[in-house]
C-alpha positions as a Markdown table, in Angstrom:
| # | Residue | x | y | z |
|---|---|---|---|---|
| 1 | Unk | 28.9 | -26.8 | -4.8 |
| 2 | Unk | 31.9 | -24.9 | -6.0 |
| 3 | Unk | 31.9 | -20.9 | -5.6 |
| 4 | Unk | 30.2 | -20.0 | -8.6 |
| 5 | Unk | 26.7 | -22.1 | -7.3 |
| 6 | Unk | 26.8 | -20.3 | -4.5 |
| 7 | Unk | 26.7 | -16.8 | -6.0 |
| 8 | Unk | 24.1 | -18.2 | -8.2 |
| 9 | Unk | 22.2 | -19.3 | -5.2 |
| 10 | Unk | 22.9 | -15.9 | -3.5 |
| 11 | Unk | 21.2 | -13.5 | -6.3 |
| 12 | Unk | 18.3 | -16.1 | -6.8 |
| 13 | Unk | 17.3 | -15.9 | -3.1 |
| 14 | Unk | 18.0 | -12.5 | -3.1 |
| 15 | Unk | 15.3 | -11.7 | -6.3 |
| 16 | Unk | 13.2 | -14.2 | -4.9 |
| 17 | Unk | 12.7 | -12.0 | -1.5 |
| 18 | Unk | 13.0 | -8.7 | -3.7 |
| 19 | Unk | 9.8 | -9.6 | -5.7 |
| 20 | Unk | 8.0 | -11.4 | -2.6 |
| 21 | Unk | 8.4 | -8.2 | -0.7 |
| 22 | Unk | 8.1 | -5.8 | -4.0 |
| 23 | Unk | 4.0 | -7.6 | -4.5 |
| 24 | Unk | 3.8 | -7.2 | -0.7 |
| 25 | Unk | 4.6 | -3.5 | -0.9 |
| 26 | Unk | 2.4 | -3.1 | -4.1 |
| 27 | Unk | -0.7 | -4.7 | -1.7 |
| 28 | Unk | 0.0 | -2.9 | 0.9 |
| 29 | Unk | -0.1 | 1.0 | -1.6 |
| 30 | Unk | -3.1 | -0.5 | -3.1 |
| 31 | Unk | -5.1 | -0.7 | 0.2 |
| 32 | Unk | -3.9 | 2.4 | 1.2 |
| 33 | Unk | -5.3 | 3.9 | -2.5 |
| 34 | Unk | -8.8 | 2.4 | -1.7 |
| 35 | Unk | -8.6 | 4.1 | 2.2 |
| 36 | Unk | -7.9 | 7.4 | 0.6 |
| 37 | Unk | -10.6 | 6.9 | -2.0 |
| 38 | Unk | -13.4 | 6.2 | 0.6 |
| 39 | Unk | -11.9 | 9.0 | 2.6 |
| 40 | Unk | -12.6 | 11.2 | -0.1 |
| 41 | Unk | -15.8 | 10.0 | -1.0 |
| 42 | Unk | -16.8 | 10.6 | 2.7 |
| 43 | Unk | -15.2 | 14.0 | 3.0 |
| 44 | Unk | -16.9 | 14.9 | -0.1 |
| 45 | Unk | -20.4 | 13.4 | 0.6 |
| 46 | Unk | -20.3 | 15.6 | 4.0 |
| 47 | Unk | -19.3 | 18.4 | 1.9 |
| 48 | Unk | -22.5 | 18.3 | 0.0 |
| 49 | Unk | -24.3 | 17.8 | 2.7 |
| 50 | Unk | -22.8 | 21.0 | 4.5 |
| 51 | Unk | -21.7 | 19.3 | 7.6 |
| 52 | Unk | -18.5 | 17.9 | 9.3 |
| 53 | Unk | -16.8 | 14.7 | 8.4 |
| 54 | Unk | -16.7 | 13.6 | 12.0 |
| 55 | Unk | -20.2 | 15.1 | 12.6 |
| 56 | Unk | -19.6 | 18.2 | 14.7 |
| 57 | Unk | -19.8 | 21.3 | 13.0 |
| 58 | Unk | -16.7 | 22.9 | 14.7 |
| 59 | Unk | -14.3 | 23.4 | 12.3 |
């Protein structure tokens, strides 16, 4: 391989782990989105019902 294969190699490993770690970080958000969704369905179920989240009324 002369020197320009190996910069060609270079930047296609380098996008190659840049979008393997971009959809990684994009499932990773995503999981996180449904967490704070059925957080906020809880927190707001509780709040109708007029008691704590955690199930002690100290607040």
């Amino acid at each position: 391989m002369d020197g320009l294969g190996y910069l060609f190699t270079g930047f296609a490993v380098f996008w190659a782990g840049l979008f393997v770690y971009l959809l990684l970080l994009q499932a990773r958000i995503r999981g996180l989105n449904r967490e704070v969704e059925r957080l906020e369905e809880r927190l707001a179920e509780a709040d109708a019902a007029g008691t704590s989240p955690r199930g002690n009324a100290s607040r």
